[in-house]
N, C-alpha and C positions, 0 to 999 in steps of 0.2 A: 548766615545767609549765604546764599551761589549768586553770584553773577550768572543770569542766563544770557542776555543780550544787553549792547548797549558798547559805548555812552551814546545817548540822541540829546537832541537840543533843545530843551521846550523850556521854556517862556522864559529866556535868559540864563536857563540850569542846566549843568551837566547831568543827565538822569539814566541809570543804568535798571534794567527790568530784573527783578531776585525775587528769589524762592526761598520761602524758611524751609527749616528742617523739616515740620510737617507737613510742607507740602503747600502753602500758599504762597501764590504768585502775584505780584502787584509793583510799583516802580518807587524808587527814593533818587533824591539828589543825591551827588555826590560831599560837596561843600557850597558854601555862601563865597568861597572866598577868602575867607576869612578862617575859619574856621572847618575842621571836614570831620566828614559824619559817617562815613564808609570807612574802615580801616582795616589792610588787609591783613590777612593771618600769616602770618611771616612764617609757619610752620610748612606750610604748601610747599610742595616742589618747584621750582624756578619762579620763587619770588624774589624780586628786587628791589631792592629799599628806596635804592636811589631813582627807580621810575615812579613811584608811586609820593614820592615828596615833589618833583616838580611839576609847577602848576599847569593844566591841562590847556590844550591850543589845539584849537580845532585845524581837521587838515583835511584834503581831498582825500577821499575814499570813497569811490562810487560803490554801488549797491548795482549786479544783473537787474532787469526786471523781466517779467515773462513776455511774450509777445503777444498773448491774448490780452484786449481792449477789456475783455469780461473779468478777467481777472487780476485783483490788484495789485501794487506794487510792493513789495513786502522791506523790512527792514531798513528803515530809513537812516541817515547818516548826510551828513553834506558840511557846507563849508560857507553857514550864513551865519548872519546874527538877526535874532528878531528885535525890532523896533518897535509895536505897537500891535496889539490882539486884540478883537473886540468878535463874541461877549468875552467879561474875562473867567478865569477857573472856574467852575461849578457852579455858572449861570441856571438859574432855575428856568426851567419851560414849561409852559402844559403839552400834553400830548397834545400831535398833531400843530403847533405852531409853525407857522412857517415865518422865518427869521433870516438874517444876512449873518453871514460870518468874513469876517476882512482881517488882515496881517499886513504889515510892510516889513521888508526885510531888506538887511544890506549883503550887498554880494562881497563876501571875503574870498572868493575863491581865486583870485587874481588874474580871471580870463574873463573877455566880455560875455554875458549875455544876451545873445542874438534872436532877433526873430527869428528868424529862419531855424535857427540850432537848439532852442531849446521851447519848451513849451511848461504851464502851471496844469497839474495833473490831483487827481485822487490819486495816493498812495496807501492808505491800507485804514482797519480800524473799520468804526460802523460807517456804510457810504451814508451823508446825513445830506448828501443834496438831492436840492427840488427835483431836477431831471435825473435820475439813478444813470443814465445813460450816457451822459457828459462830463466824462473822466479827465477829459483832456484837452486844453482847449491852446490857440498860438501866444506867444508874448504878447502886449498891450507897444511895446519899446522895445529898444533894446537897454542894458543895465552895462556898463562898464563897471571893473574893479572900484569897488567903496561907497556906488552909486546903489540907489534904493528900488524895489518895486513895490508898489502895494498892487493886492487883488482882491476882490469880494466875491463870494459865492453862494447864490440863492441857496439856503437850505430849508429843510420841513426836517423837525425834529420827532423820531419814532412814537408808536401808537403806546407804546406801554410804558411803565413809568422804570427808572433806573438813572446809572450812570455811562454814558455813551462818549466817547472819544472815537474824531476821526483826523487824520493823519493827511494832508494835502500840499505839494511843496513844487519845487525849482527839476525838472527832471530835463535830461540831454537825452535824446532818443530813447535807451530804454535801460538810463543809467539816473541815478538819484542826486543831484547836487544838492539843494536844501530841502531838508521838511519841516514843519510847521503842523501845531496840534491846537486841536479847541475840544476841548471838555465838558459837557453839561452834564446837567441835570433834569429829568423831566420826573413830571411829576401831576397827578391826576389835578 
């Protein structure tokens, strides 16, 4: 497999997006922890043994975002840890449900989170909320470093049946600090 993009944070996992050889693209963990499941090909050009053996620690790295409202925030990245998703992984739906999707997340990123400075956004993936139009909306608080937010957001879950992941998180102006994913399943 290629590493195309990544590592992102979801539901407690390091998770990087790859491509097999044929040509299918879809996402894996890295490791449990414990154990890793990714291992790189030491034949590649400027591979290092010794980065790839210590354990991974998330860090600031903001992501640009576009400046159109219409268009979403893409590659998500940040410096949270998730606490509690609900629905969880490959919740079944019927087409057309309309449902709550909610997170709390802890700010590891060692600066507060301010109203004023930062705001919970759609970032990319299918947009699954009620209002398509309400990408973005103020803090609830503010979050200091280790401190929690949780947020809920009305969704309607698409007309056809599949698997739909959307992408919604912690952004500073028009920069990514945390993202956060929910995953269903709809189904006739």
């Amino acid at each position: 497999m290629q590493i195309i993009e990544g590592p992102f944070c979801s539901w407690g996992w390091l998770v990087w997006k790859v491509r097999t050889d044929n040509g299918i693209e879809g996402y894996t963990p890295e490791s449990n922890g414990k154990q890793w499941w990714l291992i790189p090909d030491e034949s590649r050009k400027g591979f290092s043994n010794n980065a790839w053996n210590r354990p991974y620690f998330p860090w600031y790295s903001p992501t640009s975002v576009p400046p159109s409202a219409s268009y979403p925030i893409q590659n998500a990245v940040g410096n949270c840890t998730l606490l509690s998703s609900t629905p969880p992984y490959l919740t079944k739906f019927s087409v057309n449900e309309e449902t709550d999707f909610s997170w709390t997340v802890r700010n590891d990123s060692g600066v507060t989170w301010t109203t004023d400075n930062y705001d919970i956004a759609y970032i990319g993936g299918t947009n699954l909320l009620k209002r398509k139009e309400n990408i973005r909306r103020d803090f609830p608080y503010d979050v200091p470093p280790g401190g929690t937010l949780s947020f809920i957001v009305d969704a309607v879950v698409p007309s056809f049946p599949g698997i739909y992941t959307m992408t919604y998180g912690v952004v500073q102006n028009y920069e990514i600090v945390c993202s956060v994913n929910v995953t269903i399943k709809v189904e006739y």
